[in-house]
C-alpha positions, 0 to 999 in steps of 0.5 A: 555424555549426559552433558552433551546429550542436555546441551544438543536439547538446549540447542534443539530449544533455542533453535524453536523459540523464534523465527527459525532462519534454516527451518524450511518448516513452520514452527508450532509454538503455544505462547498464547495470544498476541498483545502487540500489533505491527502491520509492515507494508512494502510499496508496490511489492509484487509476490513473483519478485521473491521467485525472482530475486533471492530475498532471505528475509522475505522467505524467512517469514513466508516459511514460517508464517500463514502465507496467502498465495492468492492474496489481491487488493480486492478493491478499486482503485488498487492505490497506496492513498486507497489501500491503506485506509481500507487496512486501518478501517476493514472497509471498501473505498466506497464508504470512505472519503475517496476511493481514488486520487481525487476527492469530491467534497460533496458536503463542502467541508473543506470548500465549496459543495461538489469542488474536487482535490487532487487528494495527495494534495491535501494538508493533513490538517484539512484531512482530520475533518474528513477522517474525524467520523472514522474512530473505528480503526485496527490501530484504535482496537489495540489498547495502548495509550498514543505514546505506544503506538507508531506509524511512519512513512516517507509519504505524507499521506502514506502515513496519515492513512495508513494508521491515523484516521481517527486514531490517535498516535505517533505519526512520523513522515517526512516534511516539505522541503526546506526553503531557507538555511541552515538544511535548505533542500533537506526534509525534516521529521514531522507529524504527530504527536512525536517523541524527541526521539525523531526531531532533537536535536535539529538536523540529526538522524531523520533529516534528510538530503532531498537536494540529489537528482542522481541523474533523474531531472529529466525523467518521467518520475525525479528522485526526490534525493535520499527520501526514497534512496540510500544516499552516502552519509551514514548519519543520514541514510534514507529510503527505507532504511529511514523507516525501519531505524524509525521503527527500531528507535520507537521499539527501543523508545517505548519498550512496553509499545503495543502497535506499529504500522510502517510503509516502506516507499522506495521499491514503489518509487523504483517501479514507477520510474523504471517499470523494472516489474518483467525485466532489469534496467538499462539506464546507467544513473540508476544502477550507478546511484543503487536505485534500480529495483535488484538494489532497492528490493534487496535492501528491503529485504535487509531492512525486514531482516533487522526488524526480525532480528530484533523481535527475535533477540528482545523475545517479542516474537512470543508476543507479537502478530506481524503482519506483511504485505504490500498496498496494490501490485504493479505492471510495466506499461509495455503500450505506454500512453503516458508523458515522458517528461517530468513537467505537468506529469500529474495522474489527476486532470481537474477541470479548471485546475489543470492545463489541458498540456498536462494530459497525454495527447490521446486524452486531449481530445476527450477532455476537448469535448467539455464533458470531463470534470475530472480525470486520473489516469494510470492502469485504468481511466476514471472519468467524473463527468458533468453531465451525468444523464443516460444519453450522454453516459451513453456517448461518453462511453461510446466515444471512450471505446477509441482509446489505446488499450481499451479492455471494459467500459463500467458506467455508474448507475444508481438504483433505488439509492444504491449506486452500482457499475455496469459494464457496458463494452468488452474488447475483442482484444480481451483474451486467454487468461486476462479474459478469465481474470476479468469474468472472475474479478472485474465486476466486484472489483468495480463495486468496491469503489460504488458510492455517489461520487465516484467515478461516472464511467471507468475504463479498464485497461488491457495488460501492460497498458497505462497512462500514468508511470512506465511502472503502473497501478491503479487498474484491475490487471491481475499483477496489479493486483496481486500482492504478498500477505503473510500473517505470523501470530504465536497463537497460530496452529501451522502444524495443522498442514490440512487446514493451513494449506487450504486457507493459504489458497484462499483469495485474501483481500486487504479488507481482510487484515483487519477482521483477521487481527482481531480473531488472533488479538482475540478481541471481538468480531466487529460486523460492521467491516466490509472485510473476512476473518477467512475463517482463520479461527480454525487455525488458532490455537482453542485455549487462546481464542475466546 
């Protein structure tokens, strides 16, 4: 009796020592401050998707993590190539490089003053220079030598601004395509920094087939082969099961590893293709190739779900603050104003660099009128405009009004050095709830992205309205804002229901992540962030947080 009495409270021990998977109720664990940081971000993931599909792994955490139900992007614009150097820097996209998909260069340091880039386009090696002031990153906080920390993503700039800005590190992404043989068409593992472990032997485990279309060639958005899918060789599996054996295989590499950001690219590059965010596809080469959003979502979920277990089985979690989130929201474009061919599909116009063919037909007549610099275009219109005086800001916005699913018109003005957004229009077609989202939000989302060189006049757009992809971002429509955040951290107190209920309510912003992982890494407050503990050292546990 004694015995099975001790083996039922073994039993009951073991069950409380990770993330329980049955426990529907947090575990309360005082295993003392966390000294490893990883910072997961699955592109393009809306919170309602868990309500939607059944995602074990997912609920898993949320269950027993700080799971903000109100968490939004907070800034604009709502981007990857924006939101996550505001996660790697605490900071509002005003105070960095760009604050959307064009940068102007307004010091010239990559060209001549005031020349504007399609940002995505940028070599990471002209990057550097524009990243180089920033050394004040969350990954830069964790103190490990550069062998020990860890970013990687299918996206060039999806890994480089994620982690690296000014920090140095392993930084894992895929490469162009391959023009020659022997892999011509394959992606390989390039970066910074790199361990063996990713780029020997030649084409082995992270190369990549990027040579099948799966029937894509002639859609609005191809698929870039096994970069952002599965694929069918199991010596080369891509989308996101890529990354998360890259980030397996850095833990097993570097057993003492002291922080890893990750980006996982193929949910976004589902919804962008498909607008799958209300209801399933009908195209018959996405569900036969795995590529429709049930597939890819699951298969996330899979891939979260190895990451756990493997925190859990190596006695990491005791040790480790996770954090899981997604870098903006998303819409179906319902009025959809975009291109519906692949060619010239490009989100940023750039005078002089950009045919006027490339632009949807309702924006040619804009752009025709001369005024346009430069233009992108998704959830929301962004206009950098030549002549910048009030006179002809004023007929710009008001010649702007005409176009399809106009919400608010915001134009630029600067006071007394300081730059701010004025909203100038308000659409009667603005109603209900997306009225009231937009009285509470739309103002200080504007001036997040305020600097000197942004954007001369913005125009928000109405709900399931977008120039960009059938599947949307970019914009200030509450689902493109809405996102998941969930926090799990050994030091945290989620047996205080009281105090954790009423900070899960709290509007949680990216810029947030930061200050908050400092509090439970029990480093200092920095002041100089843009971003809020939230107050999260109620939650920590006393004895563990200076």
């Amino acid at each position: 009796m004694f015995r099975i009495i001790a083996l039922g409270m073994s039993l009951l021990l073991f069950s409380c020592t990770g993330l329980d998977k049955r426990s529907s109720l947090p575990p309360w664990r005082a295993a003392g401050r966390p000294k490893r940081l990883l910072v997961l971000v699955f592109d393009h993931f809306r919170p309602d998707f868990m309500e939607r599909y059944s995602l074990p792994h997912f609920e898993r955490l949320k269950r027993q993590s700080l799971a903000f139900q109100n968490a939004l992007v907070g800034h604009l614009t709502s981007n990857t190539i924006v939101s996550h150097p505001v996660i790697a820097t605490g900071l509002f996209p005003k105070k960095l490089p760009w604050s959307d998909e064009v940068y102007v260069d307004e010091k010239g340091l990559l060209g001549g003053k005031g020349e504007f880039y399609a940002n995505l386009e940028i070599p990471w090696e002209q990057q550097v220079k524009l990243w180089s002031p920033f050394k004040n990153t969350l990954l830069g906080k964790v103190s490990g030598s550069p062998e020990k920390k860890f970013v990687v993503a299918q996206k060039h700039y999806a890994a480089f601004s994620l982690g690296a800005p000014g920090t140095d590190s392993q930084v894992l992404t895929l490469g162009p395509r391959r023009s020659q043989m022997p892999l011509k068409g394959w992606r390989e593992p390039v970066g910074v920094l790199l361990s063996k472990a990713f780029t020997e032997p030649f084409g082995g485990r992270f190369f990549l087939d990027s040579n099948p279309s799966y029937g894509s060639d002639k859609s609005v958005y191809p698929f870039d082969g096994n970069r952002y899918a599965k694929g069918s060789d199991p010596k080369h599996l891509g989308g996101d099961i890529w990354v998360a054996d890259a980030l397996l295989t850095f833990f097993k590499s570097e057993p003492d590893w002291s922080a890893a950001f990750a980006s996982f690219g193929a949910l976004d590059k589902t919804l962008h293709a498909f607008g799958e965010h209300e209801a399933a596809t009908s195209i018959s080469w996405a569900t036969e190739n795995g590529l429709d959003l049930k597939t890819v979502i699951l298969r996330a979920d899979d891939q979260l779900g190895r990451i756990l277990d493997y925190l859990e089985q190596e006695d990491l979690l005791k040790e480790t603050l996770i954090v899981v989130t997604s870098d903006h929201g998303g819409q179906r474009d319902r009025n959809y104003h975009g291109l519906h061919s692949p060619e010239g599909n490009h989100l940023e116009y750039i005078d002089g660099k950009t045919p006027l063919s490339e632009l949807p037909q309702e924006l040619r007549g804009t752009v025709a009128q001369g005024n346009v610099q430069a233009l992108v275009r998704d959830s929301s219109l962004r206009f950098y405009l030549k002549k910048k005086d009030r006179l002809s800001l004023m007929n710009f916005t008001n010649s702007v009004r005409k176009l399809p699913g106009v919400a608010e018109i915001f134009y630029r003005q600067e006071v007394s050095g300081r730059y701010h957004y004025i909203r100038s229009f308000r659409s009667e077609r603005l109603r209900g709830a997306s009225l009231e989202w937009a009285k509470q939000h739309h103002s200080a989302l504007m001036q997040t992205m305020a600097n000197q060189v942004s954007a001369d006049v913005v125009v928000l757009l109405l709900d399931g309205t977008g120039y960009g992809f059938p599947g949307d971002h970019g914009g200030a429509q509450e689902w493109v804002q809405r996102i998941p955040l969930f926090i799990w951290s050994p030091n945290l107190r989620l047996n205080q229901t009281v105090l954790k209920q009423r900070m899960e309510q709290t509007e949680a912003r990216l810029v947030d992540i930061y200050p908050m992982a400092l509090m439970l890494l029990g480093l200092p407050p920095d002041p100089s962030l843009d971003g809020s503990s939230l107050g999260i050292e109620a939650l920590i546990e006393k004895e563990t947080f200076r």
